[in-house]
N, C-alpha and C positions, 0 to 999 in steps of 0.2 A: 506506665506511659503507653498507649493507644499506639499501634504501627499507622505509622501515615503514607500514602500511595500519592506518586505522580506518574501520569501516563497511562499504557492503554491496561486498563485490567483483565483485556482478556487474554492475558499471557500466562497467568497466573496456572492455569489447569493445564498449562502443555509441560509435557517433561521437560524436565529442569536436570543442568549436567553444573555443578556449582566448579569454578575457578579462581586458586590461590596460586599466588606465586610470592615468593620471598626475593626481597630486593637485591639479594643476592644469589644468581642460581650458576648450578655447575653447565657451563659452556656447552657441554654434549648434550644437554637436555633441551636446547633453544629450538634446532631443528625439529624433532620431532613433536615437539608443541607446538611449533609453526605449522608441522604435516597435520596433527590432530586438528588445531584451527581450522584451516583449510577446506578437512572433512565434514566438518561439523557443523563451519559455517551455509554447509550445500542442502543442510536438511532444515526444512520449514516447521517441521514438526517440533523440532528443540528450541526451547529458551537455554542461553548461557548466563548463568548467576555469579557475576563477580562485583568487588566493587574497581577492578580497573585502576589501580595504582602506584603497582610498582612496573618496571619499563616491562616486562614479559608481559605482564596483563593487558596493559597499554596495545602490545603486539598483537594482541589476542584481540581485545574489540575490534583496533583499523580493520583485520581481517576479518570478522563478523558482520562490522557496516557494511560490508560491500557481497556481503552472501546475504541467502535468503532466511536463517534464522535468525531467533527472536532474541531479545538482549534486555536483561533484568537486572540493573544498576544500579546498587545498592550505595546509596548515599551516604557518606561521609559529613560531619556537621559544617565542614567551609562549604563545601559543592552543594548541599541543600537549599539554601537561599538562592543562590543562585546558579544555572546549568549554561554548562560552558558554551561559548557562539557553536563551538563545530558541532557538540551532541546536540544542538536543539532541533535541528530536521527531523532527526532521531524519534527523539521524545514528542514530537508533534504529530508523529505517522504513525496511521495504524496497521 
């Protein structure tokens, strides 16, 4: 099966920092994910590659829409068809 792209391809060549989090994660570890976000979200240079689904990751995009890096969203088979009202600004900007 053919990888299929929606949105801007020219993200593609910026370094990429990939983000997992487990639907259950240890308490002490929230804040300083929140501080790395934060960080990471201030550099334009970086794509963050997650797919954004369990509540940590969740944390982690809110915090990245609203910084100046770039955000690589790797779609899940429900989300594919169709992208949710709040990401669509998102996906429409390049």
């Amino acid at each position: 099966m053919e990888p299929q792209y929606l949105g801007n391809m020219d993200l593609l060549p910026l370094r990429k920092v990939g983000f997992l989090a487990s639907r259950k994660v240890n308490p002490s570890s929230v804040i300083p994910t929140i501080n790395w976000a934060n960080e990471v979200s201030r550099n334009h240079e970086i794509a963050i590659v997650s797919g954004f689904q369990s509540t940590l990751e969740h944390e982690v995009l809110e915090i990245a829409l609203k910084g100046t890096c770039s955000i690589i969203y790797v779609l899940n088979r429900r989300l594919y068809r169709q992208i949710p009202l709040n990401l669509r600004p998102a996906f429409d900007s390049k």
